[in-house]
C-alpha positions in Angstrom: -9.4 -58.1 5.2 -11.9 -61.0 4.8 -13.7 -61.9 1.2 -16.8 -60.2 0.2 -18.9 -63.4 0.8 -17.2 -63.5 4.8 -17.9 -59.7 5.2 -21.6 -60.3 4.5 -21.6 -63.3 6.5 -20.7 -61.7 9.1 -22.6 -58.2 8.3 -25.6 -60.7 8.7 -24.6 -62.2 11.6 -23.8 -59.2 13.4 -27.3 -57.4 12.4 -28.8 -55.8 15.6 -32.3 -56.1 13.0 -33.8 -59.3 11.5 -32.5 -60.6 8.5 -34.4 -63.7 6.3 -34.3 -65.0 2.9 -37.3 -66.8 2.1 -38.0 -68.8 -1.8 -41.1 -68.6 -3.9 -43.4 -70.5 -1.6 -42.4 -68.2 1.4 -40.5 -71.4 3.1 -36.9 -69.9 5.0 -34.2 -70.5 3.2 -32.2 -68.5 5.6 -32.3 -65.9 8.3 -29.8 -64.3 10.8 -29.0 -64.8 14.7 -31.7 -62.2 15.4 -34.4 -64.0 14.1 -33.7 -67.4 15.3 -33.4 -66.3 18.9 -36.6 -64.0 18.3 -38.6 -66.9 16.9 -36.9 -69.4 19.5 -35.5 -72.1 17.1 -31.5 -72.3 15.5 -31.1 -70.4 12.0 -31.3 -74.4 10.4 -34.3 -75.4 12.2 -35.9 -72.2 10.5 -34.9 -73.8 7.4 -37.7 -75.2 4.8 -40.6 -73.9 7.2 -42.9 -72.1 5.9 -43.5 -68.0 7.6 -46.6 -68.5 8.3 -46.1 -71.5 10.3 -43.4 -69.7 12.7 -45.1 -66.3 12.9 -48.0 -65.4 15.0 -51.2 -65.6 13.3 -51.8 -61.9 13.5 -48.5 -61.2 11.6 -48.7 -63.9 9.5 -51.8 -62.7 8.1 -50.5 -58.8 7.4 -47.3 -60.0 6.4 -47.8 -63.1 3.9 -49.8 -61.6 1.0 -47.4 -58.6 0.6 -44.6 -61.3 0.4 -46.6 -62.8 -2.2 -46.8 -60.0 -3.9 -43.6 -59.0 -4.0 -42.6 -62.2 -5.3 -45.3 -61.9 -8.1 -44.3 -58.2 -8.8 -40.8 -57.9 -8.0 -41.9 -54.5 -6.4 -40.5 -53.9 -3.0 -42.9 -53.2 0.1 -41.4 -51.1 3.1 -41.3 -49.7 6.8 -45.0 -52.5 7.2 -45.7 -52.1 11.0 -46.7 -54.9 12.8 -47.4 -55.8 16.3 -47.6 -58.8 17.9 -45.5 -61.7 20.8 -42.9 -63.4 18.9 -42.6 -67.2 18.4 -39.8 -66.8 21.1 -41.3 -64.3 23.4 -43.1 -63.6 26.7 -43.7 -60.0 25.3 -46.2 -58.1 22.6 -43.4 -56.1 20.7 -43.9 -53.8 17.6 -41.7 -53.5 14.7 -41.3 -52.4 11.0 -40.8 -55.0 8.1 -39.2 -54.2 5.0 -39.0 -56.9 1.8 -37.6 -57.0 -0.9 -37.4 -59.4 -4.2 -34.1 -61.6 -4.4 -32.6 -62.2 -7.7 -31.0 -65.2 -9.0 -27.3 -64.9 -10.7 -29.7 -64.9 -14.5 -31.9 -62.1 -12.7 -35.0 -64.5 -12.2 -36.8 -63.8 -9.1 -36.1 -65.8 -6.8 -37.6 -65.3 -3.5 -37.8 -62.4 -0.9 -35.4 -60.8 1.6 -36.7 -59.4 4.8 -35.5 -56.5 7.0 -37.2 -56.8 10.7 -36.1 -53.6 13.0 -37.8 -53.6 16.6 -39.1 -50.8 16.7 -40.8 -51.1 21.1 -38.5 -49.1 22.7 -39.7 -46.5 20.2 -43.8 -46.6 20.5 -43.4 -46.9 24.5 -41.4 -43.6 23.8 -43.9 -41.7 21.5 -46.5 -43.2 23.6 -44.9 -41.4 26.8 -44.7 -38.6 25.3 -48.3 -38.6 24.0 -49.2 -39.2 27.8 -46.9 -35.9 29.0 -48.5 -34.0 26.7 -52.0 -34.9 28.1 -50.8 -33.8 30.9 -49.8 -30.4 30.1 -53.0 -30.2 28.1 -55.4 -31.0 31.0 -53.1 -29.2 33.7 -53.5 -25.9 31.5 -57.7 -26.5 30.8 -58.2 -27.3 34.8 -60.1 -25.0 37.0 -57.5 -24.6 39.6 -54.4 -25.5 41.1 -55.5 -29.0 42.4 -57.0 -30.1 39.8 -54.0 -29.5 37.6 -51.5 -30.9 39.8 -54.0 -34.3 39.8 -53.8 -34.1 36.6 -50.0 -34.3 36.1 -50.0 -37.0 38.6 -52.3 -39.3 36.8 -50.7 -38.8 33.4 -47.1 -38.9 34.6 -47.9 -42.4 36.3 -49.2 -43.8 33.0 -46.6 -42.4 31.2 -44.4 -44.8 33.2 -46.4 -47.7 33.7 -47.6 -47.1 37.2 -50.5 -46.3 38.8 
């Protein structure tokens, strides 16, 4: 069995989330496979930029004060929604950001680790949903048979995308 420092190599590297170290002045120190190919650069081109300068504006602006407070506090900040199109991307996706402080071997604060899980696949879910149920909702209020059924059909075909 590998090392402790090779197992979390690689339990960093295999991450289906986003994994990043950033210092004190929010520059990347590191970050995983994930969010190199979600921002569009290599893991070492990442390295010394500063978040706000390879996040979109709109995330950078949720995002970077809670990172600075977390390094001022040392308090931990979770499950932060944000939405947005990647560095990388053609595509608005949503998400949920957790950070964390990092400690140095004496215990100093060090910087902040970051947890990115995409979290699309799950609003375009609960956003389905919250169509069907419109559906039943106005197919149950409607004044008759024809109406309801237009009803269905109209939600349904949001629900999916179509129309």
């Amino acid at each position: 069995m590998p090392d402790r420092e090779s197992l979390l190599g690689l339990l960093g590297a295999s991450a289906p989330v986003g994994l990043a170290a950033l210092d004190r002045e929010l520059r990347y120190v590191a970050v995983n496979e994930w969010v190199a190919a979600t921002n569009g650069l290599s893991a070492e081109e990442h390295r010394g930029r500063p978040f706000r300068e390879l996040n979109d504006p709109a995330t950078a602006e949720i995002i970077e004060p809670i990172l600075r407070e977390v390094v001022d506090s040392g308090v931990p900040a979770l499950r932060i929604p944000i939405a947005g199109v990647p560095r990388g991307g053609d595509r608005p996706v949503t998400a949920e950001v957790s950070l964390f402080p990092l400690h140095g071997p004496g215990g100093e604060r060090v910087g902040v680790g970051c947890v990115v899980v995409d979290t699309t696949d799950r609003q375009l879910a609960l956003e389905r949903v919250a169509h069907l149920q419109e559906a039943i909702s106005s197919a149950a209020t409607a004044p008759n048979a024809e109406s309801a059924a237009q009803a269905i059909v109209e939600h349904v075909l949001a629900a999916v995308g179509a129309y």
